[in-house]
TORTISE-655949 format. One record per residue (C-alpha): x, y, z. Coordinates in pm, whole numbers, padded with zeros to 5 digits, always signed. Layout:
N
XYZ
...
***
This chain:
412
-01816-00573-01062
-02160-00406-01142
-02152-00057-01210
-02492+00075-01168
-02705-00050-01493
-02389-00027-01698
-02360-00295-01951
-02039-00474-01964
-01848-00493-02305
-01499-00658-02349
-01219-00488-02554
-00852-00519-02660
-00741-00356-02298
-01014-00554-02096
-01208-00196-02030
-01618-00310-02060
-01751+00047-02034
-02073+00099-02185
-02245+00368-01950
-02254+00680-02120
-02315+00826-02494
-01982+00760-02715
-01770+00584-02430
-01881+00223-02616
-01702+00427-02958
-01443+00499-02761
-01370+00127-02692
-01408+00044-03038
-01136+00275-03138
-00909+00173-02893
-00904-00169-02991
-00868-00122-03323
-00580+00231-03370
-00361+00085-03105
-00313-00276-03304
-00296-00092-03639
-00011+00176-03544
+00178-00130-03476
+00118-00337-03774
+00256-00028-03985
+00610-00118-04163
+00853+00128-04320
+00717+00091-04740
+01117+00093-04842
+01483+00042-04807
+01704+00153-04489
+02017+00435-04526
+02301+00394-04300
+02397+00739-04161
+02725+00628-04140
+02796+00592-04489
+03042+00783-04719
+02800+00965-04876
+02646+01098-04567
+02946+01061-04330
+02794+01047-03980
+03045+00915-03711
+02910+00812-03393
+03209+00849-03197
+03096+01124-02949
+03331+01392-03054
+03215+01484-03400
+02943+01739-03468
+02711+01545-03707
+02445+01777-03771
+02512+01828-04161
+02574+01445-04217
+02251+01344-04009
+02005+01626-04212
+02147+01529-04560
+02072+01170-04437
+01681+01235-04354
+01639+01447-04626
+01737+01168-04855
+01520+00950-04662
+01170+01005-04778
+00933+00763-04698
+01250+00507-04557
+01446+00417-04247
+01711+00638-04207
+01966+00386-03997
+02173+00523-03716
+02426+00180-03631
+02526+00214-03209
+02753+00512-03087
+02658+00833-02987
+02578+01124-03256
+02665+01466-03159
+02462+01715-03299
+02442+02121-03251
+02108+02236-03432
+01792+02101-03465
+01662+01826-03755
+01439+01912-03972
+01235+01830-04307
+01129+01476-04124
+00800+01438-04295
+00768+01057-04323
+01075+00944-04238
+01214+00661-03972
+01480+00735-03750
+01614+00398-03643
+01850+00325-03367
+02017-00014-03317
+01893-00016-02926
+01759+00225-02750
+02066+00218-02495
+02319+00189-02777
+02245+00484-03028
+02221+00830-02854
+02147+01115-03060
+02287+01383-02852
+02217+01803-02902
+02512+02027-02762
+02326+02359-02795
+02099+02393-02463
+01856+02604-02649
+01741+02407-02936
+01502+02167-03011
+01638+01795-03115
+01356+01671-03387
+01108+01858-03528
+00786+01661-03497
+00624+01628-03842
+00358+01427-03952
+00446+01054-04006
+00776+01116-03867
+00845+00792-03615
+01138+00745-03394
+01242+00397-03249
+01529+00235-03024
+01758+00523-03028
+01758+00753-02690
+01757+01148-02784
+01913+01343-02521
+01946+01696-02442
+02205+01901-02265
+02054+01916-01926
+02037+02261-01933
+01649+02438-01841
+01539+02661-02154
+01211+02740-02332
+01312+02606-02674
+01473+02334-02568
+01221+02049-02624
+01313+01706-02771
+01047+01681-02983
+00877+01974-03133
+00535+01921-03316
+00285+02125-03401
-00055+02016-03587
+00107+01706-03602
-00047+01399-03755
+00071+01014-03735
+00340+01096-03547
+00574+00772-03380
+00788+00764-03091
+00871+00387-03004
+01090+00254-02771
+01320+00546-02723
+01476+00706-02399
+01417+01122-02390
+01625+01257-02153
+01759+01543-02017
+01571+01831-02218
+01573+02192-02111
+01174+02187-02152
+00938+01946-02269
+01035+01588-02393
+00771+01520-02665
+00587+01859-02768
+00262+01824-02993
+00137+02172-02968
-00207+02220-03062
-00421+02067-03286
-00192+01716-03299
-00386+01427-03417
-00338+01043-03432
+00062+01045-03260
+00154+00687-03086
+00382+00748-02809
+00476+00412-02681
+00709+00167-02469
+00950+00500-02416
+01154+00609-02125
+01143+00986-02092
+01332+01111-01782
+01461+01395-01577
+01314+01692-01828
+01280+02033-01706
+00878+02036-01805
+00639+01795-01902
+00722+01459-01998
+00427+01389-02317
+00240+01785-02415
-00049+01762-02635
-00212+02080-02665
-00569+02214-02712
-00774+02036-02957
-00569+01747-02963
-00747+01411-03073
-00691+01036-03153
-00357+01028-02938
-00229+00684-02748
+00028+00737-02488
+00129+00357-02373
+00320+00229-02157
+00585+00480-02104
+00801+00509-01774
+00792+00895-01749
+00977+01017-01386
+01197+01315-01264
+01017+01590-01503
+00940+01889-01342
+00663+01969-01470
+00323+01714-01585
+00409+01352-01616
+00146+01337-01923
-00067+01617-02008
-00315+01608-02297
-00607+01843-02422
-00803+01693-02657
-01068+01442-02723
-01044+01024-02787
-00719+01038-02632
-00583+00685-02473
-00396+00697-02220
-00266+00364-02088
-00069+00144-01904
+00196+00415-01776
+00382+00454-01488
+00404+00785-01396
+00585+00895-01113
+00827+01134-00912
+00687+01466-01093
+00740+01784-01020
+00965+01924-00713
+00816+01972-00323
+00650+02219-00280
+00586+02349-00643
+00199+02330-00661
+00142+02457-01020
+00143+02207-01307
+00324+01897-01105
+00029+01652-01162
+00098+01297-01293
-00186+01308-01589
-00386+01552-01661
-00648+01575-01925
-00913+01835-02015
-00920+02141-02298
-00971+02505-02156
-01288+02669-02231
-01473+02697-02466
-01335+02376-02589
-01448+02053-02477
-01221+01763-02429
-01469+01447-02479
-01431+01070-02421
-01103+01005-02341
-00958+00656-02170
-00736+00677-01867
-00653+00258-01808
-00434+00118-01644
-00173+00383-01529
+00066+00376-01203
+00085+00738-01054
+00282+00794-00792
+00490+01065-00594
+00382+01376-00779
+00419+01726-00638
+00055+01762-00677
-00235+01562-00787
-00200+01201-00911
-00465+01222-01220
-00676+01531-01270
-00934+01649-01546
-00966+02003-01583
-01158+02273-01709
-01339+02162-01970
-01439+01757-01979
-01712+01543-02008
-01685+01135-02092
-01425+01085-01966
-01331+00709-01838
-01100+00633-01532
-01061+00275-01456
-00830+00085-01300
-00521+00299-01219
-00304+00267-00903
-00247+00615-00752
-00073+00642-00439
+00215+00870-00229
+00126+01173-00398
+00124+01520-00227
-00234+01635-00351
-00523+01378-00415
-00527+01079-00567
-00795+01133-00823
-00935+01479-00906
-01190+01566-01158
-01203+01946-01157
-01508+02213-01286
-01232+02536-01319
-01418+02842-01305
-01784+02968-01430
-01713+02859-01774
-01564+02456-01680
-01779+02165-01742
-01685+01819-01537
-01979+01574-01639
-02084+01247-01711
-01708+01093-01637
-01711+00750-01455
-01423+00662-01220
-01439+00295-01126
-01169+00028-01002
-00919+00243-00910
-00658+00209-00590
-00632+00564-00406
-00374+00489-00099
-00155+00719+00132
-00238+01021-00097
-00175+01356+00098
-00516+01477+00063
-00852+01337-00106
-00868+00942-00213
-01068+01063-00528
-01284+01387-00499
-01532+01512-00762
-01592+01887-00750
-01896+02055-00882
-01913+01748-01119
-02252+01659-01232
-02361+01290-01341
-02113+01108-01308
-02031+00750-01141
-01765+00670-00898
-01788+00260-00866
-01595-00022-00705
-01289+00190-00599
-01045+00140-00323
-00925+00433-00108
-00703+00331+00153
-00539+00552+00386
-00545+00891+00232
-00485+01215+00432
-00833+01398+00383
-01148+01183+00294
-01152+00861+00122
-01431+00991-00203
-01542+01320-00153
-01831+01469-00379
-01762+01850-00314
-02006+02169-00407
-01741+02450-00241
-01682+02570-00594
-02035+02510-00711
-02319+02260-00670
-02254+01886-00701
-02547+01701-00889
-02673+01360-00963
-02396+01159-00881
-02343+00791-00806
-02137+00663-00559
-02167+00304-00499
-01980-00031-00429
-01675+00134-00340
-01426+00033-00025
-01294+00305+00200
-01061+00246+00533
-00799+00424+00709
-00889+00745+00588
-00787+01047+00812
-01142+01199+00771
-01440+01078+00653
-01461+00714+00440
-01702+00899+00138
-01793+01242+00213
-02048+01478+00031
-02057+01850+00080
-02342+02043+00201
-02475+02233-00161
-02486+01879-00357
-02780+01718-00510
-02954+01437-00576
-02594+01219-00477
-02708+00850-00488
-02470+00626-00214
-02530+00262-00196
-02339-00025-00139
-02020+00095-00025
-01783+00036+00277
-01625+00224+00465
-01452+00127+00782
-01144+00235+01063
-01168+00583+00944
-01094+00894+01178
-01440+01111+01177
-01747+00929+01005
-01731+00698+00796
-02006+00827+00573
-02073+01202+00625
-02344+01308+00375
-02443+01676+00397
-02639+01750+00077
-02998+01669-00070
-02930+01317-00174
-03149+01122-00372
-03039+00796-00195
-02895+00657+00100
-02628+00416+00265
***
């Protein structure tokens, strides 16, 4: 597929972006973190939590909590072990500064916390987590995340289940750099599956199944964030309107989030939107996800209020279908490419470039294949400028299939 004069450029995910300024460094980095974070071994020996000197027991009945702390905090830079059973545990671990938590499968060890308003793991810098699942009480409260970060660094959470937290599963409030949070399970949490907050850079989030959260699937605010191969879906309950998208991206003002990589994903049945960027964004890369049942749009890229930016993003090879409202709809965005899409039977119009909320500028909509749309197969707003259509089909949908009302700078 051409995308305008877009050069192609193949990397470790099969993404060949090279449109805009820093997307091609972008790439680069994704090719090479993801592979390293992988290649990274524990430097030392393992410790058994079970052993007499710790005294851990697995047998769902006994409050570990002691046993389990003296056990990472004799773990330093080592794999602290934790053999199959489940491992009560009534307050939340800490001092896990570059240690390993180990389980022997992630459907075998359970780490589970009885008091519905703590944390499980605090989220310190080189901790990593793998094949174990940590499990909360099921009970909604504010503290009650499973893992809690904060200006976080080289952070790991591999292969794990997270379930059944009162808030968010994995926490990295702001200023989190460099986490890996791969190849997990997270499920039926009372708010966001994967939180990275403002100024948040350098994350992957991989192929995670992330479902039945109430709030955001994957929501990350930040720049050089990759976000890939995840499926995403049943987020957020009817009706609630406010934070129920499946992954959302951006930084709030005056903060710009900056060249992140959305590859890749499955989205589907969200209260909301299936992908959004918000507020603040500009570089931004969207290519092939799969969005589809959702109650708001597919694909949203969002200028929120006077002091919002949504620029320079490109959105190509994508599948929008049987999304309650827009296919993919750009509003107030301003040079940005939407390219060899599919929208397929979505309940407003198929690509929409919208000015309602401010004007719409220099955008290029091309190659892209639109049927069965309620509305209108690509749709631009009166207000927007200099929109460049060409090449794209649209066909079978209800009004036109190409409605342009603003001052376009090229034509079907």
């Amino acid at each position: 597929m051409r995308f305008g004069m877009a050069a192609k450029r193949r990397v470790a995910v099969g993404v060949f972006w090279k449109a805009m300024p820093g997307v091609a460094v972008l790439l680069l980095l994704l090719g090479d973190g993801v592979g390293q974070e992988r290649d990274e071994r524990p430097a030392s020996g393992w410790i058994d939590v079970t052993e007499p000197r710790f005294g851990a027991a697995g047998d769902g009945k006994t409050d570990n909590t002691a046993a389990i702390q003296r056990a990472i905090d004799a773990g330093k830079g080592t794999v602290v072990y934790f053999p199959a059973g489940t491992y009560l545990f009534s307050e939340s671990l800490m001092n896990t500064e570059g240690v390993t938590l180990q389980g022997a499968d992630r459907e075998a060890t359970v780490l589970q916390m009885t008091d519905p308003d703590a944390y499980g793991i605090s989220m310190a810098s080189g901790l990593r987590v793998r094949s174990l699942t940590l499990r909360g009480s099921g009970t909604p409260s504010p503290r009650a995340h499973g893992f809690n970060g904060g200006n976080t660094v080289g952070a790991v959470s591999e292969d794990c289940i997270i379930e059944e937290w009162g808030a968010v599963a994995i926490l990295g409030a702001d200023n989190s750099h460099r986490n890996v949070v791969r190849n997990n399970e997270i499920r039926n949490n009372a708010h966001e599956g994967v939180y990275f907050g403002t100024g948040s850079d350098d994350n992957v989030i991989e192929g995670n199944h992330i479902h039945h959260c109430l709030k955001n699937g994957i929501d990350i605010n930040g720049s050089r964030n990759r976000v890939l191969f995840n499926r995403v879906h049943d987020i957020g309950a009817a009706g609630d309107t406010v934070d129920t998208v499946g992954i959302m991206a951006g930084n709030p003002p005056p903060d710009i989030a900056t060249d992140n990589l959305i590859h890749g994903n499955t989205v589907s049945n969200c209260a909301t939107h299936g992908i959004i960027l918000w507020a603040v964004s500009k570089y931004t890369v969207i290519t092939d996800n799969i969005v589809f049942d959702n109650a708001g749009y597919g694909i949203f890229l969002e200028k929120l209020g006077a002091e919002g930016m949504c620029a320079h993003h490109i959105v190509g090879q994508n599948v929008a279908r049987d999304n309650a409202g827009y296919g993919i709809i750009l509003e107030a965005a301003v040079d940005c490419v939407v390219s060899g899409n599919q929208t397929i039977g979505n309940g407003k119009d198929g690509i929409a470039i919208d000015s309602t909320n401010g004007p719409a500028a220099r955008n290029v909509v091309t190659g892209n294949v639109s049927r069965g749309i309620t509305r209108h197969g690509v749709y631009v707003s009166a207000g927007s400028l200099e929109t460049v259509l060409s090449g794209n089909s649209a066909s079978d949908n209800g009004e036109r299939d190409v409605e342009d009302g603003g001052s376009g700078a090229g034509r079907e």
